[in-house]
N, C-alpha and C positions, 0 to 999 in steps of 0.2 A: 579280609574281614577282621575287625576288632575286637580282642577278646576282651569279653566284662571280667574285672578286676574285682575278684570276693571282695566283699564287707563284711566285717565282722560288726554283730549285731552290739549294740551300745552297753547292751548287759556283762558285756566280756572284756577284757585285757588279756592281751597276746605280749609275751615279752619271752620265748620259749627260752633262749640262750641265756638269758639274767636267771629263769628260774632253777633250771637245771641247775646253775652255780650255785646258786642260792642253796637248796634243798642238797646239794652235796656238801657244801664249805659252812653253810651257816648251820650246825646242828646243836645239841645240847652242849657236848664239850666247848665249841665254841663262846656257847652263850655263855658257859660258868666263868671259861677265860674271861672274857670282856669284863664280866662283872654283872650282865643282863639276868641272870636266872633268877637272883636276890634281889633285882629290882621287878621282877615277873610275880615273886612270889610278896613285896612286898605293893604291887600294884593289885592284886586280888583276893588280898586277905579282907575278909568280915563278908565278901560278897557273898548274896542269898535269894535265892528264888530265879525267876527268868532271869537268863544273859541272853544278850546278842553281842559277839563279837565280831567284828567289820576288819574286812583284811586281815583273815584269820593266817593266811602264809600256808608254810607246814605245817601249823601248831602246835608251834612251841611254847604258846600257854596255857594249850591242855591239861598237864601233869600240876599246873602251877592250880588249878581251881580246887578250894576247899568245898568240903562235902555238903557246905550250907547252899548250894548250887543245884538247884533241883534240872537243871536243863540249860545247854548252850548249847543256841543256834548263831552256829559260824558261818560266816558270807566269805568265800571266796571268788575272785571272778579267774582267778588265773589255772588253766588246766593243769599242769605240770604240778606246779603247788598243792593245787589242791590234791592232785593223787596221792603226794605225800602227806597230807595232814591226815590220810585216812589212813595209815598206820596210827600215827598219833591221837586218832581222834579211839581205836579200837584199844588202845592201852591206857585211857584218860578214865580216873575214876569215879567221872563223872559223865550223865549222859553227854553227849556231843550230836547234835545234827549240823552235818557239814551241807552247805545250798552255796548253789551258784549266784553269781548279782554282784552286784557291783554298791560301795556305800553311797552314791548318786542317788541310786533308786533300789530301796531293800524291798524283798519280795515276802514282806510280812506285815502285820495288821498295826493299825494305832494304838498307840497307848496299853502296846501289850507285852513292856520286860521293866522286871525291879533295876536292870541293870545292863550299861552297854559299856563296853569294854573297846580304845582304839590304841591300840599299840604298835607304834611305829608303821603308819600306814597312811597319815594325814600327808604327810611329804610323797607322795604319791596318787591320790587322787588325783581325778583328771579337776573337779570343782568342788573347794573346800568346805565354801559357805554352802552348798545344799549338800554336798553329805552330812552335814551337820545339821542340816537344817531337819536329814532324813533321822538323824539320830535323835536329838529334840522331837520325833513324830511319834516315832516307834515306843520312846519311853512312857509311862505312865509319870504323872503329876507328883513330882517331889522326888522322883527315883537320880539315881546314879551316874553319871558318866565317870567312869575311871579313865585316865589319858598316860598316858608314856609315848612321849615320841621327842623327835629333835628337832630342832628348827634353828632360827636364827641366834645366833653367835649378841651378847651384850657388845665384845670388845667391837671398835669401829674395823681394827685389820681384819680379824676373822671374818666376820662379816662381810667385809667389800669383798676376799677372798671369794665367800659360798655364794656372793651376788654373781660374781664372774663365770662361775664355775655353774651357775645353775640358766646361764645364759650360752651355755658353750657346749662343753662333752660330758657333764655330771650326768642328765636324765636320759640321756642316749645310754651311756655305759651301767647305769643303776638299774635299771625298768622303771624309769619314768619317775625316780625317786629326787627332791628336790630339797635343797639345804637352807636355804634363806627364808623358807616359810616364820610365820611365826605363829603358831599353833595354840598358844595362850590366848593371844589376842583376839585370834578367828572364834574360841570358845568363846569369850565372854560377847564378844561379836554377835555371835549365833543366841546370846539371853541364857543362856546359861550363868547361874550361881556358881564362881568357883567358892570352891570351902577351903582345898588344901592343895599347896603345890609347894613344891621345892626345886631347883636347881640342881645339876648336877650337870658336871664331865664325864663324860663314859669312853675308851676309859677311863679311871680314874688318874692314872701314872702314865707318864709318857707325854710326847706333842698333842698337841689338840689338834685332832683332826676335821674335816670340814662339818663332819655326823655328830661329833662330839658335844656342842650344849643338845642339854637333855631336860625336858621340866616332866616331872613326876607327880601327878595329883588325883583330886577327885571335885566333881563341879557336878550341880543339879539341876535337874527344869525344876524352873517357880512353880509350886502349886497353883497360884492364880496367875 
């Protein structure tokens, strides 16, 4: 007789052994190493009123939300992660509700936060253009998207590099994390106003790594 092989329902990501790394090796210290905490804190300053943040992780940008922050509702789909955000989410000095979902499909109403937050987490959806498209739904008319994330490489080597690599052993070894996206593009893609972005290497000194370009901004839904 054949056994049925579980499915894990669409709202979830299972990646246990990336996360357990993850939520062990990737924690504050780390972040400050890299150079990530000063771009955490410089990706969330002036925010106010609702947040949603999508692929919340552990939440490591808990600590980073200024007090103009009446509420974040953080979407994690990953179990392991999320158990650890709820430490972080219980020492954030701001409110935090941590919800399971996936940025595909968010488990929350239209046009109901001043502000959605995606931080290093677009190179990992399973489908870019409708998590975006989920984050464009969620916001209210003129509001917010703050982005930090990494994607594809200007130079042609780096780049052919994170093409090869995100065709190979990158997203098997990462949790499903992928380097050649281009995460600018997919925003203004999705109707999104960008306002403000810049470039960066993270980290800043040393080889460029495949993770290493970085675009840091902020982009809005049109009012009309």
């Amino acid at each position: 007789m054949l056994r049925r092989r579980s499915v894990l329902p669409p709202t979830t990501v299972h990646h246990p052994v990336f996360a357990r790394f993850y939520a062990r090796c990737c924690g504050p210290a780390a972040d400050q190493r890299l150079g990530f905490a000063a771009l955490r804190d410089e990706l969330l300053t002036g925010a106010a009123g609702r947040v949603i943040e999508v692929g919340a992780g552990s939440g490591l940008n808990f600590a980073h939300y200024p007090g103009t922050v009446s509420e974040v509702v953080a979407i994690e789909p990953e179990a392991t992660l999320r158990a650890a955000a709820r430490t972080a989410a219980a020492q954030a000095e701001v409110p935090v509700d941590l919800v399971p979902g996936t940025a595909e499909a968010l488990p929350v109403k239209s046009e109901a936060f001043d502000v959605a937050v995606a931080s290093l987490v677009l190179c990992s959806v399973r489908d870019v253009r409708r998590a975006l498209a989920e984050l464009r739904r969620v916001l209210r008319p003129g509001a917010e998207l703050r982005f930090l994330e990494h994607g594809r490489a200007q130079g042609r080597g780096l780049a052919a590099v994170q093409w090869s690599l995100d065709r190979t052993v990158w997203p098997l070894l990462m949790g499903g994390c992928h380097t050649w996206r281009d995460p600018l593009g997919e925003i203004r893609a999705a109707g999104f106003d960008v306002v403000r972005v810049r470039r960066l290497k993270v980290p800043e000194r040393g080889p460029a790594l495949p993770s290493s370009p970085v675009v840091l901004g902020t982009a809005r839904r049109p009012i009309a």
